[in-house]
C-alpha positions in Angstrom: -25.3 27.2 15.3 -25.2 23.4 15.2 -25.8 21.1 17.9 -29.1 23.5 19.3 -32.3 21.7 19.7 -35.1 21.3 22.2 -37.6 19.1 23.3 -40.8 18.9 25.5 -41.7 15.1 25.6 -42.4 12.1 28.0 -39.6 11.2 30.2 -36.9 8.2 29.0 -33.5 7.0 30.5 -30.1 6.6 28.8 -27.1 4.5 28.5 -24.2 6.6 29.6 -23.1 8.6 26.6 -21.7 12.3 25.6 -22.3 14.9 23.2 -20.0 18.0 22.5 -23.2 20.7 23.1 -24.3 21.9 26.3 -27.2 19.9 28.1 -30.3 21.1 30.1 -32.5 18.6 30.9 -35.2 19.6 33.2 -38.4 17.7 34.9 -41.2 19.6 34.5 -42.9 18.3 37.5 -41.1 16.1 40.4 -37.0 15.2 39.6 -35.2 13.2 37.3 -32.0 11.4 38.0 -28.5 11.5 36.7 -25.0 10.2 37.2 -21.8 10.8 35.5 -21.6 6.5 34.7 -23.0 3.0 35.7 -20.7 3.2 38.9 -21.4 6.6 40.1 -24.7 7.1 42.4 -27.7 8.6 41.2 -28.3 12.3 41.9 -32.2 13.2 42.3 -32.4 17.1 40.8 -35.4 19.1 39.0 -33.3 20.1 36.3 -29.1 19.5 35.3 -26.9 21.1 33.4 -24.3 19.2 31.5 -21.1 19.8 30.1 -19.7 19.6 27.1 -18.0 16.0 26.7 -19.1 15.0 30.2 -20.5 11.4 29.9 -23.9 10.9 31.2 -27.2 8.9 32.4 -30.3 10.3 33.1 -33.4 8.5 34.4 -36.4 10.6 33.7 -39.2 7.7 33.3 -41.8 9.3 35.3 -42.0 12.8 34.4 -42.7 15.3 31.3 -38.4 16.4 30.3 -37.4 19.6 28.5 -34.1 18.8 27.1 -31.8 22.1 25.4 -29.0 21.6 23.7 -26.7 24.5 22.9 -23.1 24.6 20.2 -20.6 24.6 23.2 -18.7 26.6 20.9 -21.4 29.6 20.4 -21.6 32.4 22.2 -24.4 31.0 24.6 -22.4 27.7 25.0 -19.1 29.4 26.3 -20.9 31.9 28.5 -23.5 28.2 30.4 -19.5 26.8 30.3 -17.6 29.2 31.9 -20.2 31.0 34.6 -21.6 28.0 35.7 -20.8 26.5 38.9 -22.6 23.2 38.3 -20.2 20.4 37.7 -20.3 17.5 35.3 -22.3 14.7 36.5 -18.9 12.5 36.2 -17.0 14.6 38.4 -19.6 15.9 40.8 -19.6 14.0 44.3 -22.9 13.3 46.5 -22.5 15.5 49.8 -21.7 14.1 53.1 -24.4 14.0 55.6 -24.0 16.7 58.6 -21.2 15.2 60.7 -20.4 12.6 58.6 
């Protein structure tokens, strides 16, 4: 299975980039932050799953990260594709407040 990996380790940010595997990456305490680009606003979460090809930042300086990568193309990766209902971080859109 390529592309599968994990890591437990201190927190980091990223330039907006993309990878063709599934993405966890989870805070183990507090949130992290992540947005689909440099133009799109942050989104405060404990945990995020991305999608295959989906450019990406995250912004986890000040927490401990668990980051899981899985071959979008294995069985694992197809079934995190297709039952999710998360969206990409580049295509996902901050809610409107209550009557907004």
């Amino acid at each position: 299975m390529a592309c599968r990996h994990d890591r437990l380790g201190p927190g980091f940010t990223t330039a907006s980039h993309r990878h063709h595997c599934v993405q966890l990456v989870m805070a183990m305490r507090g949130t992290l932050l992540i947005r689909g680009s440099s133009g799109d606003p942050w989104m405060r979460c404990g945990a995020a799953l991305v999608r295959p090809d989906a450019a990406h930042e995250v912004d986890a300086r000040n927490t401990t990260v668990l980051i899981g990568f899985v071959d979008s193309e294995s069985e694992l990766g197809q079934h995190s594709v297709n039952a999710s209902q998360v969206e990409s971080p580049a295509s996902r859109k901050p809610k409107s407040p209550p009557g907004a």
